[in-house]
N, CA, C, O and CB atoms as a CASP TS submission, in Angstrom:
PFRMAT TS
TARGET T0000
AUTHOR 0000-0000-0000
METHOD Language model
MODEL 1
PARENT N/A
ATOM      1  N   UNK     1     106.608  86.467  92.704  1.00  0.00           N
ATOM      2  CA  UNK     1     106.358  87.397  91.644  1.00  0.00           C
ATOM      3  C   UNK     1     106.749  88.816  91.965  1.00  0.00           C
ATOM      4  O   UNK     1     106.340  89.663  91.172  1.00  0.00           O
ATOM      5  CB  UNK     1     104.953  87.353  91.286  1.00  0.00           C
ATOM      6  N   UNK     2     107.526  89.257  93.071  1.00  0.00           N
ATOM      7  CA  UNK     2     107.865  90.519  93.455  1.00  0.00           C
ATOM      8  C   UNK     2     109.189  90.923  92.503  1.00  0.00           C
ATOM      9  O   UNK     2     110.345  90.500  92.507  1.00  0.00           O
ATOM     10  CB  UNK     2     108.133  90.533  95.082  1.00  0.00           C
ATOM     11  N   UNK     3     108.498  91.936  91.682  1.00  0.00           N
ATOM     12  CA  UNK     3     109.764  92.681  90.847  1.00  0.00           C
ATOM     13  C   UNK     3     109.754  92.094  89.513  1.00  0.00           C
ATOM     14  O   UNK     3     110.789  92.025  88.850  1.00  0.00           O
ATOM     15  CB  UNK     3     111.354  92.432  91.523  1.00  0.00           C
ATOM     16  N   UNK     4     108.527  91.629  89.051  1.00  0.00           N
ATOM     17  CA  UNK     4     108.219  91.220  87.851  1.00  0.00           C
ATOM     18  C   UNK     4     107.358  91.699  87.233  1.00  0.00           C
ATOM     19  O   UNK     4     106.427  92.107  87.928  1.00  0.00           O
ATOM     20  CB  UNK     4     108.028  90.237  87.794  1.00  0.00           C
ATOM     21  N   UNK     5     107.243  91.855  86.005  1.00  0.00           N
ATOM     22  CA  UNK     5     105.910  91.742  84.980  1.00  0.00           C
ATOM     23  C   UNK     5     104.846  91.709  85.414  1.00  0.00           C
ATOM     24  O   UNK     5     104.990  91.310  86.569  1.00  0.00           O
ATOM     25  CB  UNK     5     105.776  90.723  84.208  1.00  0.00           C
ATOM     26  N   UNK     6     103.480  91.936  85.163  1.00  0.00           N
ATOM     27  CA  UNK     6     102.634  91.258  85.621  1.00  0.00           C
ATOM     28  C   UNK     6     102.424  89.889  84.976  1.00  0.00           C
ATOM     29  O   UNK     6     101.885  88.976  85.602  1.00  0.00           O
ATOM     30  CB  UNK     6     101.646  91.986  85.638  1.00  0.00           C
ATOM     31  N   UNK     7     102.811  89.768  83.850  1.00  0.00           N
ATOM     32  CA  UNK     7     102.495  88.420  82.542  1.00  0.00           C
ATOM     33  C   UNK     7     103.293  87.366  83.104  1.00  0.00           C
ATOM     34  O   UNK     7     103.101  86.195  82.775  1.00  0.00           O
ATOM     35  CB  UNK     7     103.129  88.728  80.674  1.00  0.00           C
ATOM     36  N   UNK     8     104.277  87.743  84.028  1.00  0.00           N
ATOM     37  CA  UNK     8     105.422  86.235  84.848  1.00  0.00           C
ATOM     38  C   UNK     8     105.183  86.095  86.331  1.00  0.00           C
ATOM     39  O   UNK     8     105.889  85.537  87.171  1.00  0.00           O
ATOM     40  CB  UNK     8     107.438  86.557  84.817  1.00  0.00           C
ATOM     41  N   UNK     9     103.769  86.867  86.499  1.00  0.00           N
ATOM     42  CA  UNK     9     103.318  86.046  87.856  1.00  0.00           C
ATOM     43  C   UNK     9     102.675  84.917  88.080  1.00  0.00           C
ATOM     44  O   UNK     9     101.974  84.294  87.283  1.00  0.00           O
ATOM     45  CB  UNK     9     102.623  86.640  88.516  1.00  0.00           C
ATOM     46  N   UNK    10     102.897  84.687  89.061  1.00  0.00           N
ATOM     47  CA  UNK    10     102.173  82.908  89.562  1.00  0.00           C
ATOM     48  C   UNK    10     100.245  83.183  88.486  1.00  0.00           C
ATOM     49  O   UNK    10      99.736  82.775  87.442  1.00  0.00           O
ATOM     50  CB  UNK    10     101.769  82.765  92.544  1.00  0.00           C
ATOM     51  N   UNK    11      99.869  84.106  89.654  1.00  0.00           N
ATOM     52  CA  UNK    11      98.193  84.831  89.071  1.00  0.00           C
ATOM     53  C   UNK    11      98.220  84.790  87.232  1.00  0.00           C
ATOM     54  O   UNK    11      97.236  84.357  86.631  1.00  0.00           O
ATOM     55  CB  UNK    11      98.017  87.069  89.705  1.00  0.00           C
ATOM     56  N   UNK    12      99.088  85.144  86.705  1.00  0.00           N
ATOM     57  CA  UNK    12      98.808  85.343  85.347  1.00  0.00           C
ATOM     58  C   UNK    12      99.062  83.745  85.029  1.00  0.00           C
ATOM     59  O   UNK    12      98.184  83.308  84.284  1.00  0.00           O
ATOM     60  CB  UNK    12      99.813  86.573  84.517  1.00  0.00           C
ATOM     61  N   UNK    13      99.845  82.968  85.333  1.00  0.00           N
ATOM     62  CA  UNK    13      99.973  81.622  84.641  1.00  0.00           C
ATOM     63  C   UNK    13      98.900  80.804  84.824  1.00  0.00           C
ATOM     64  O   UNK    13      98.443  80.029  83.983  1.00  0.00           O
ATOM     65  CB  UNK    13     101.099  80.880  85.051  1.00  0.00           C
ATOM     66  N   UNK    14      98.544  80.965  85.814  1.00  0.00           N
ATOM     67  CA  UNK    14      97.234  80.323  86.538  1.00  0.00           C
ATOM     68  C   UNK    14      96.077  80.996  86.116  1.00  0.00           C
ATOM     69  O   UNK    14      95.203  80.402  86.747  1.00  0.00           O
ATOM     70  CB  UNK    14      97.242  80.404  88.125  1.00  0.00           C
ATOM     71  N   UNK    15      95.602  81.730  85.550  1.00  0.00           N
ATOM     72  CA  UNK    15      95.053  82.582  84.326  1.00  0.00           C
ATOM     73  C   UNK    15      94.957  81.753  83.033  1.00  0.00           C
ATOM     74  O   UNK    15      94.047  81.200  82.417  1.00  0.00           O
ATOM     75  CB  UNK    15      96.027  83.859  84.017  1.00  0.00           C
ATOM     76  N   UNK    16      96.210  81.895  82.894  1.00  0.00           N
ATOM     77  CA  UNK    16      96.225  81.458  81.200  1.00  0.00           C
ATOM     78  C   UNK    16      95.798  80.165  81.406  1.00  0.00           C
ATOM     79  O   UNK    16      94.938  79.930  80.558  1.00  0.00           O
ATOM     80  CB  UNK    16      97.793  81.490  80.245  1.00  0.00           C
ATOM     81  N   UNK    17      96.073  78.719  82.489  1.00  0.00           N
ATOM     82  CA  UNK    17      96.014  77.757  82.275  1.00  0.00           C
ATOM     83  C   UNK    17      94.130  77.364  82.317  1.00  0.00           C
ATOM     84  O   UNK    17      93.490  76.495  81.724  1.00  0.00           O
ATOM     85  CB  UNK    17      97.072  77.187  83.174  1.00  0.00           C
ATOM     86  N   UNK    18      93.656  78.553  83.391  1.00  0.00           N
ATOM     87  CA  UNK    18      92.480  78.162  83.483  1.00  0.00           C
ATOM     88  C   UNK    18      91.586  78.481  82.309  1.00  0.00           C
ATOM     89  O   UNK    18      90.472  77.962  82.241  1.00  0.00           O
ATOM     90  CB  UNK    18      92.046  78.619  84.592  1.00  0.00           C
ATOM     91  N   UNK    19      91.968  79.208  81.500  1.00  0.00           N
ATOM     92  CA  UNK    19      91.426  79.887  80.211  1.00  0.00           C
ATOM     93  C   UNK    19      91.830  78.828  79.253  1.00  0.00           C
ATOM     94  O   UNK    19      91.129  78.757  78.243  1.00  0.00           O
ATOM     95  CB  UNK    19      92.075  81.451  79.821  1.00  0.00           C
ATOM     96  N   UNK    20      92.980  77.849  79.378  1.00  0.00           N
ATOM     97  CA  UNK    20      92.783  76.874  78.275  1.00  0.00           C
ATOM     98  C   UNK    20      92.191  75.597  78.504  1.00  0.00           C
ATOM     99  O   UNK    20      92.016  74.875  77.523  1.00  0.00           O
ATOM    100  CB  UNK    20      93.941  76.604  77.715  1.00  0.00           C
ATOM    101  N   UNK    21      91.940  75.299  79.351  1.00  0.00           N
ATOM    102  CA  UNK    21      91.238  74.153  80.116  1.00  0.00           C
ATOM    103  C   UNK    21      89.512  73.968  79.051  1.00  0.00           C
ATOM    104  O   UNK    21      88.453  74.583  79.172  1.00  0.00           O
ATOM    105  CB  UNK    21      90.978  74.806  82.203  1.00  0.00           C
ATOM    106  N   UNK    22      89.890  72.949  78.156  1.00  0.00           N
ATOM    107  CA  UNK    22      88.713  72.611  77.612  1.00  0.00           C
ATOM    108  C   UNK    22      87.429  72.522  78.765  1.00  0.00           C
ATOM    109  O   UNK    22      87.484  71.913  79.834  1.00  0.00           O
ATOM    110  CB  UNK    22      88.994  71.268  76.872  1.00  0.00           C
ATOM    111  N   UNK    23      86.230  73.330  78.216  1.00  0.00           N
ATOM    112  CA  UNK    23      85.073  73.126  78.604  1.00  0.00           C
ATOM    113  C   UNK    23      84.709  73.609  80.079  1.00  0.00           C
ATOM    114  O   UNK    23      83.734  73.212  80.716  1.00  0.00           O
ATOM    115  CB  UNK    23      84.898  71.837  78.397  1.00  0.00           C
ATOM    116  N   UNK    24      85.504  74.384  80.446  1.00  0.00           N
ATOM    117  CA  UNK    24      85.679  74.634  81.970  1.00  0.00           C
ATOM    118  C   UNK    24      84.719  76.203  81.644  1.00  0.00           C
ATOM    119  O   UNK    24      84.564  76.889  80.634  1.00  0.00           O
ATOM    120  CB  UNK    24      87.740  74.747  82.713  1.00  0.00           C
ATOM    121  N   UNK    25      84.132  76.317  83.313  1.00  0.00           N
ATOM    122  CA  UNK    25      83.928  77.496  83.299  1.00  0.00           C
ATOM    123  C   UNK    25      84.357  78.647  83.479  1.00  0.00           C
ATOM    124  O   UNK    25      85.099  78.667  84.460  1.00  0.00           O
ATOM    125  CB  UNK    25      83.448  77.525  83.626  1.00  0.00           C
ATOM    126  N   UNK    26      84.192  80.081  82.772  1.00  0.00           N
ATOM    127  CA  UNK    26      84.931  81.066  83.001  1.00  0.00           C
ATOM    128  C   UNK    26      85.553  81.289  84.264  1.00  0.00           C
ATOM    129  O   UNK    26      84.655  81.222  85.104  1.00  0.00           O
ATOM    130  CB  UNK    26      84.320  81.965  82.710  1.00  0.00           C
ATOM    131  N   UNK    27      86.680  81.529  84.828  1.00  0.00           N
ATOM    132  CA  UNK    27      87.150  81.848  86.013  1.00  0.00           C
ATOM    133  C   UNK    27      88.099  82.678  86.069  1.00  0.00           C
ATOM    134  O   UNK    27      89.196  82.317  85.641  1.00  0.00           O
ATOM    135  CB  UNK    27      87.467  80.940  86.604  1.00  0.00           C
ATOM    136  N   UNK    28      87.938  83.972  86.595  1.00  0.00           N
ATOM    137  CA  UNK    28      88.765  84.977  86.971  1.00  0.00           C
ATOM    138  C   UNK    28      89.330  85.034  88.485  1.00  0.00           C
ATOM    139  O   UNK    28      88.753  85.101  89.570  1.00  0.00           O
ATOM    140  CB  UNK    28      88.055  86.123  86.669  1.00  0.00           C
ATOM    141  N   UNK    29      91.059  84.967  88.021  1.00  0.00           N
ATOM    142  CA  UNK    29      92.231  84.794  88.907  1.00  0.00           C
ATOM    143  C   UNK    29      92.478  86.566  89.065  1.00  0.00           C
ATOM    144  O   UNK    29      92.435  87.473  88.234  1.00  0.00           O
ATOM    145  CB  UNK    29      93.695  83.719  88.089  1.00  0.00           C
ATOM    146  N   UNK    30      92.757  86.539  90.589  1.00  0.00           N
ATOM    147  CA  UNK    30      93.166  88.310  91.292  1.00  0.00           C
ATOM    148  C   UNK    30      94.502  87.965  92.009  1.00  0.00           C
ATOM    149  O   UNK    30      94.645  86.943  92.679  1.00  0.00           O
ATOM    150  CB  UNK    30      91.795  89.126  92.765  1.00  0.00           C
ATOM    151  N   UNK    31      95.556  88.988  91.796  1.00  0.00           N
ATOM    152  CA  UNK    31      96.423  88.876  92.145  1.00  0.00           C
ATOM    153  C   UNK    31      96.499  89.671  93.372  1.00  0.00           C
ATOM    154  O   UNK    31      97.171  90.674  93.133  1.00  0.00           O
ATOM    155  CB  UNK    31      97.117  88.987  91.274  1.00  0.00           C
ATOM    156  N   UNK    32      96.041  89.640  94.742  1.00  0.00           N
ATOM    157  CA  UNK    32      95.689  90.332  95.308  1.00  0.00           C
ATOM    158  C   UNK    32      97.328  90.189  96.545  1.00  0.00           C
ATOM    159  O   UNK    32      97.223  90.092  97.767  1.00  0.00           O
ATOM    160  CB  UNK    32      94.056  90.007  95.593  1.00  0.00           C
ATOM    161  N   UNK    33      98.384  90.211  95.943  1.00  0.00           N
ATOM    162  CA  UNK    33     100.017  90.346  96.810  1.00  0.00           C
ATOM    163  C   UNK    33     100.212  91.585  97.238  1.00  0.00           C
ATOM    164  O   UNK    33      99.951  92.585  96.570  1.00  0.00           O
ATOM    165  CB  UNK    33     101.432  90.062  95.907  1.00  0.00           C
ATOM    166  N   UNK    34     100.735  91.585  98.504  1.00  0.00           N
ATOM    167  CA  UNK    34     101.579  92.879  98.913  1.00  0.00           C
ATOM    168  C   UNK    34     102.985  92.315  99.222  1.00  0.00           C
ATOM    169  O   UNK    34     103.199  91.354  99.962  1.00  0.00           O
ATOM    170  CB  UNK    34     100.930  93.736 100.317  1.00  0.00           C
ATOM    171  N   UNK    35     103.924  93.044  98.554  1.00  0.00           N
ATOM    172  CA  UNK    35     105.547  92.910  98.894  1.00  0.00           C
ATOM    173  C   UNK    35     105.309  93.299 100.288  1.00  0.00           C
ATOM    174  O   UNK    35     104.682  94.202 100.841  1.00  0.00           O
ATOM    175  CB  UNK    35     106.783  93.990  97.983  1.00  0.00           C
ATOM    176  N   UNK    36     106.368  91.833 100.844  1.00  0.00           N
ATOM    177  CA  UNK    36     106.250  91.990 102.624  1.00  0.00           C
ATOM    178  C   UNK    36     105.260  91.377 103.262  1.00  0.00           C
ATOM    179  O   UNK    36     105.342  91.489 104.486  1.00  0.00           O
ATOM    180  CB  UNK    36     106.023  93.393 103.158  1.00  0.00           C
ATOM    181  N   UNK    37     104.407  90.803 102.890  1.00  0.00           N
ATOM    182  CA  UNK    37     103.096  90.629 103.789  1.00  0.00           C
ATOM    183  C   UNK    37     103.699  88.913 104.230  1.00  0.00           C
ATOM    184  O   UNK    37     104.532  88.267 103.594  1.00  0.00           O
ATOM    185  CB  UNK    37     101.170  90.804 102.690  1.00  0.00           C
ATOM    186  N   UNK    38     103.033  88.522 105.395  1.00  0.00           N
ATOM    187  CA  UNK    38     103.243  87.219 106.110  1.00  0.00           C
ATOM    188  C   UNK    38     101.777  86.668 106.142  1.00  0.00           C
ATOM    189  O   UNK    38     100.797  87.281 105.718  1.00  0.00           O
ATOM    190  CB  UNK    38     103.949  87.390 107.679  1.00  0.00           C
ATOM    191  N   UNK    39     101.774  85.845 106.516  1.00  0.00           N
ATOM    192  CA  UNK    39     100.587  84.944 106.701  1.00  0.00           C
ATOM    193  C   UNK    39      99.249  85.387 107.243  1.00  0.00           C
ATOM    194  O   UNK    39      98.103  85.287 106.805  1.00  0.00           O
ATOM    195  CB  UNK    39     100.968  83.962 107.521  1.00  0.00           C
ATOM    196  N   UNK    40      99.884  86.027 108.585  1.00  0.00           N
ATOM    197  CA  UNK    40      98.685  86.729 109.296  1.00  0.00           C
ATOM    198  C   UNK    40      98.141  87.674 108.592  1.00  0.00           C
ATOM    199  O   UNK    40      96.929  87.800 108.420  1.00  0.00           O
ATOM    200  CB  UNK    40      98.977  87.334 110.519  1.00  0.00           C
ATOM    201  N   UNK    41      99.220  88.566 108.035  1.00  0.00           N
ATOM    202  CA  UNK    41      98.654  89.823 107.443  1.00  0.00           C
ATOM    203  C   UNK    41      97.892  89.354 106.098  1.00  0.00           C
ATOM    204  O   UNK    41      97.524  90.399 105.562  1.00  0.00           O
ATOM    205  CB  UNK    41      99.892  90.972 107.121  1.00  0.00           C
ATOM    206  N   UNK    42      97.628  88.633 105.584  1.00  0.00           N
ATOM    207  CA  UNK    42      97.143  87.769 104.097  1.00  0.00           C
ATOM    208  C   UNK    42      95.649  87.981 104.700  1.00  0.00           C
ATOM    209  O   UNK    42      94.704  88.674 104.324  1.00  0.00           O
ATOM    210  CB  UNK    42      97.795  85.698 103.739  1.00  0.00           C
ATOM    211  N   UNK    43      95.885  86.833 106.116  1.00  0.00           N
ATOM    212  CA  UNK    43      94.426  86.311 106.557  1.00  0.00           C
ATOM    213  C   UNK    43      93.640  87.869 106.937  1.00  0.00           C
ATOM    214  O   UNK    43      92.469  88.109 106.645  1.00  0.00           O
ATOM    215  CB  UNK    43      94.538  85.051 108.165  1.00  0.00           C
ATOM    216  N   UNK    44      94.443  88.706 107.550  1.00  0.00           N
ATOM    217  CA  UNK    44      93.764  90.250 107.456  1.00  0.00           C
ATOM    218  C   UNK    44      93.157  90.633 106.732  1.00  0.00           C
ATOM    219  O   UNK    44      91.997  91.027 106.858  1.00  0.00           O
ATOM    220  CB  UNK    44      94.337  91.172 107.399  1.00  0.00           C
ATOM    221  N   UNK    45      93.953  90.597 105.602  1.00  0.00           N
ATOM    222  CA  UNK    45      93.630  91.160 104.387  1.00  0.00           C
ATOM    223  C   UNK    45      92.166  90.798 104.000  1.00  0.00           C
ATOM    224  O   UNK    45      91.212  91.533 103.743  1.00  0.00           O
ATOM    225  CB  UNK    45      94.621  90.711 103.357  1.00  0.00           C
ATOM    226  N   UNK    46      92.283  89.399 104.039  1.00  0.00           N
ATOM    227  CA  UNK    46      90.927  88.462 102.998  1.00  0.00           C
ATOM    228  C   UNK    46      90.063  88.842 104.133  1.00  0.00           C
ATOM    229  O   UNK    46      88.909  89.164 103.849  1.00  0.00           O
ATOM    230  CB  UNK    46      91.013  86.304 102.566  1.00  0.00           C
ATOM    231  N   UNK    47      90.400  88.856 105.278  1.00  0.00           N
ATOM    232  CA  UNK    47      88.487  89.098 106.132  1.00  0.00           C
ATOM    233  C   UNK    47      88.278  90.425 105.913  1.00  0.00           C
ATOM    234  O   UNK    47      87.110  90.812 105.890  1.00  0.00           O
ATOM    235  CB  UNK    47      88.204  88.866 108.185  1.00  0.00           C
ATOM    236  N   UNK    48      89.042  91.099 105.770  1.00  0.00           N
ATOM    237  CA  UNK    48      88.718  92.955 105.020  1.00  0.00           C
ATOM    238  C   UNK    48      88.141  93.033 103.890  1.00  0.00           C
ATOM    239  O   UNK    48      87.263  93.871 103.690  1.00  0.00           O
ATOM    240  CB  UNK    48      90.034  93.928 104.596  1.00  0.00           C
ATOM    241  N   UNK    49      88.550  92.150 102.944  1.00  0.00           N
ATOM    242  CA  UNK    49      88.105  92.042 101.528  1.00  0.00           C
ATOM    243  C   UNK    49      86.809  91.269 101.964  1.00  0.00           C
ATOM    244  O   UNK    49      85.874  91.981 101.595  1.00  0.00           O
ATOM    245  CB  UNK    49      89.218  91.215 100.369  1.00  0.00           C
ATOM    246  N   UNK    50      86.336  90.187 102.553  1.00  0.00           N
ATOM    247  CA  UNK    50      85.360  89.190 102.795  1.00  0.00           C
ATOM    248  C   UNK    50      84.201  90.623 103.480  1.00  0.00           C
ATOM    249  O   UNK    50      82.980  90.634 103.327  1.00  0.00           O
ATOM    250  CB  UNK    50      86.032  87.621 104.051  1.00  0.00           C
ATOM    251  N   UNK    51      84.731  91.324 103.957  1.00  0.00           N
ATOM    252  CA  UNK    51      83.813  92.469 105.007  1.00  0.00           C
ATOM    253  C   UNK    51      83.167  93.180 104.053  1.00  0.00           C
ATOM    254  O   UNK    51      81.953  93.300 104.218  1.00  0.00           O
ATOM    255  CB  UNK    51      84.713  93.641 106.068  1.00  0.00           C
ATOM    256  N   UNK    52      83.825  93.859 102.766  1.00  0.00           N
ATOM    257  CA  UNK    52      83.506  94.492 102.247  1.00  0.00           C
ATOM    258  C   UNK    52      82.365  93.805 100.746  1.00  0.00           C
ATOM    259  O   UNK    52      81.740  94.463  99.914  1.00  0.00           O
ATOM    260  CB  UNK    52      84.703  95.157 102.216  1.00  0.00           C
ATOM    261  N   UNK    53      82.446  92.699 100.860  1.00  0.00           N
ATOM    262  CA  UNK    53      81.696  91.687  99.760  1.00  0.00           C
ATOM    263  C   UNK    53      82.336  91.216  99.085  1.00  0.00           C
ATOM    264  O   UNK    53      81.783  90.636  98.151  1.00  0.00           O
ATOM    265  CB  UNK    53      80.827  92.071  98.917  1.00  0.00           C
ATOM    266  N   UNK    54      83.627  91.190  99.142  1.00  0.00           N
ATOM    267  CA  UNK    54      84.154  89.910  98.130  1.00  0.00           C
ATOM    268  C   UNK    54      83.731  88.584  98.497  1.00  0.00           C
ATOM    269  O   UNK    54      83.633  88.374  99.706  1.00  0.00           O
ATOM    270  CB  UNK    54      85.736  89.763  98.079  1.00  0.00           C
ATOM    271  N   UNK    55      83.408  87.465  97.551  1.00  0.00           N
ATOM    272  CA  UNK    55      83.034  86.412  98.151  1.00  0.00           C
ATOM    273  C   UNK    55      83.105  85.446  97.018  1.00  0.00           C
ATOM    274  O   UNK    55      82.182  85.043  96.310  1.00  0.00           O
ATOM    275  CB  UNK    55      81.750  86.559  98.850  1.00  0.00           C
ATOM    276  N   UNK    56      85.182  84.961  96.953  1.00  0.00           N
ATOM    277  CA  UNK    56      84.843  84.349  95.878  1.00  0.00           C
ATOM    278  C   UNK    56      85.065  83.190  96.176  1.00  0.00           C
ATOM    279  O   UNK    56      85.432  82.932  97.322  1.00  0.00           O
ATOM    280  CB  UNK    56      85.363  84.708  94.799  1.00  0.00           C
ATOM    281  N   UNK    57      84.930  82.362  95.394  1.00  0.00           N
ATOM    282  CA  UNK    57      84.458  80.793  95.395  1.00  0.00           C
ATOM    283  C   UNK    57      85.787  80.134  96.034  1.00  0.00           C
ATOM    284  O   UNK    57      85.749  79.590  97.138  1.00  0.00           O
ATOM    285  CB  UNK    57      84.054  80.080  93.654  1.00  0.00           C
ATOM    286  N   UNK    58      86.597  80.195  95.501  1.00  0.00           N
ATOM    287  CA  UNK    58      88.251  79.604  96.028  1.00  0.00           C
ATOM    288  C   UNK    58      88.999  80.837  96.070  1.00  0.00           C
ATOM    289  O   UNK    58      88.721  81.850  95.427  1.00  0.00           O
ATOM    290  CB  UNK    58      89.179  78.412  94.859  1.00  0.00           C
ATOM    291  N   UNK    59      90.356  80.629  97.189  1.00  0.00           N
ATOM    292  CA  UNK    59      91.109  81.964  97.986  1.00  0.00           C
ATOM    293  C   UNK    59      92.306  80.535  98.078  1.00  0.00           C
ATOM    294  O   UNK    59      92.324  79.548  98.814  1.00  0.00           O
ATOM    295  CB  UNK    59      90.154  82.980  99.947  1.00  0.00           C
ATOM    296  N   UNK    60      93.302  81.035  96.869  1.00  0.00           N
ATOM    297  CA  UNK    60      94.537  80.850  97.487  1.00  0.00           C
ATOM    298  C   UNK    60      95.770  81.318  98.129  1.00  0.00           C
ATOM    299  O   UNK    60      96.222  82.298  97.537  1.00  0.00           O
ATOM    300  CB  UNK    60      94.809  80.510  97.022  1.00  0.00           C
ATOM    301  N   UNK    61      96.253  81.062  98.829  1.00  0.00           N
ATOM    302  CA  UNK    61      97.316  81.551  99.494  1.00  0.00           C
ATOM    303  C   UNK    61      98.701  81.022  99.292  1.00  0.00           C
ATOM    304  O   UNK    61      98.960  79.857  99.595  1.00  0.00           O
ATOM    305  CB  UNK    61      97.023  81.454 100.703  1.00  0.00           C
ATOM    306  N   UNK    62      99.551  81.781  98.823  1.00  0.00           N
ATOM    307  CA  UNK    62     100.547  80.986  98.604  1.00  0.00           C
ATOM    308  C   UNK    62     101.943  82.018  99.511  1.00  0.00           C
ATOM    309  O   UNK    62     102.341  83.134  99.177  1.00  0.00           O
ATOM    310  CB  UNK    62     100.648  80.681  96.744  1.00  0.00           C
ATOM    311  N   UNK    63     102.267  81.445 100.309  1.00  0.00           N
ATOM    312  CA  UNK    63     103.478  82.395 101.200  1.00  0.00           C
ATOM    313  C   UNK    63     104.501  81.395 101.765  1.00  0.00           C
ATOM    314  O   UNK    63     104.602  80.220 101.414  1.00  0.00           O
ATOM    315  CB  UNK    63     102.782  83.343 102.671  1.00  0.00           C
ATOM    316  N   UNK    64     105.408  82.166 102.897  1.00  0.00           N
ATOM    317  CA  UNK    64     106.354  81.306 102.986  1.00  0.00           C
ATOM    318  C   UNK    64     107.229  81.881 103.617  1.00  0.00           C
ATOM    319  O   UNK    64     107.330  81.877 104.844  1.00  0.00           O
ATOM    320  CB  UNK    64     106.765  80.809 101.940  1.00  0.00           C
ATOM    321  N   UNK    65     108.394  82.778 102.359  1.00  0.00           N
ATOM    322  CA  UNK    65     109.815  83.344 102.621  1.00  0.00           C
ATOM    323  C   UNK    65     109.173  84.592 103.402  1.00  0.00           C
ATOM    324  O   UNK    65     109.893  84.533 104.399  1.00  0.00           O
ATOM    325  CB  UNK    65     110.903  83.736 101.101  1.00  0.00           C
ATOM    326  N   UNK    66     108.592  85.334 103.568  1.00  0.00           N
ATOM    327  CA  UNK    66     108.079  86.097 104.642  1.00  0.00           C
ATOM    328  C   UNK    66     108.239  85.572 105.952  1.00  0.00           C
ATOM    329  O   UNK    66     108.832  86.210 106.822  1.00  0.00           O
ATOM    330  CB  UNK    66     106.789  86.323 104.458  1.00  0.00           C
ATOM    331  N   UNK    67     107.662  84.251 106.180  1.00  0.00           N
ATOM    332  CA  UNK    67     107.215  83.881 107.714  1.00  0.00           C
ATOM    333  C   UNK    67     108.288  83.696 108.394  1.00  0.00           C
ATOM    334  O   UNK    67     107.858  83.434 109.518  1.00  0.00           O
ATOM    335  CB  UNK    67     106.363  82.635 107.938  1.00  0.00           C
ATOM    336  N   UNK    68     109.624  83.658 108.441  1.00  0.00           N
ATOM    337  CA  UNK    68     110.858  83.912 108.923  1.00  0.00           C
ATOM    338  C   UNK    68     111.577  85.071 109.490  1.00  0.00           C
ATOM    339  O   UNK    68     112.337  85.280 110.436  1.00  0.00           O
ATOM    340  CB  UNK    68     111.411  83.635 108.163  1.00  0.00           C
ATOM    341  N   UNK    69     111.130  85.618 108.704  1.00  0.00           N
ATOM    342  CA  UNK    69     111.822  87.318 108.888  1.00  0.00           C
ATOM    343  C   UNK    69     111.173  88.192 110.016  1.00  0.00           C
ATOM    344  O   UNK    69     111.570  89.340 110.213  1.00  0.00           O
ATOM    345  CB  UNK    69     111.542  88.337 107.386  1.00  0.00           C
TER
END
């Protein structure tokens, strides 16, 4: 999703799908990306965010073309 919209990111589709999902409960998706970041720096990130009280129910990670470079 780097260099897009916010409405054509992974986070927003995954948004919309969970918002149409008959009978499901409310669930709010965070797009919490930095252009550049690798794996380690992700897992940084979330125990910084986890330090400060975030504490949400599911944490996905989705990376990759970073971990090469």
């Amino acid at each position: 999703g780097y260099g897009v919209r916010d409405d054509d990111t992974i986070a927003s589709f995954m948004q919309a799908a969970f918002d149409a999902a008959p009978g499901a409960r409310p669930v709010a998706v965070y797009n919490l990306a930095r252009g550049g970041f690798y794996s380690t720096q992700d897992r940084l990130l979330f125990d910084q965010l986890l330090t400060i009280g975030l504490r949400p129910d599911l944490a996905i990670f989705i990376d990759g073309l970073n971990e090469f470079t």
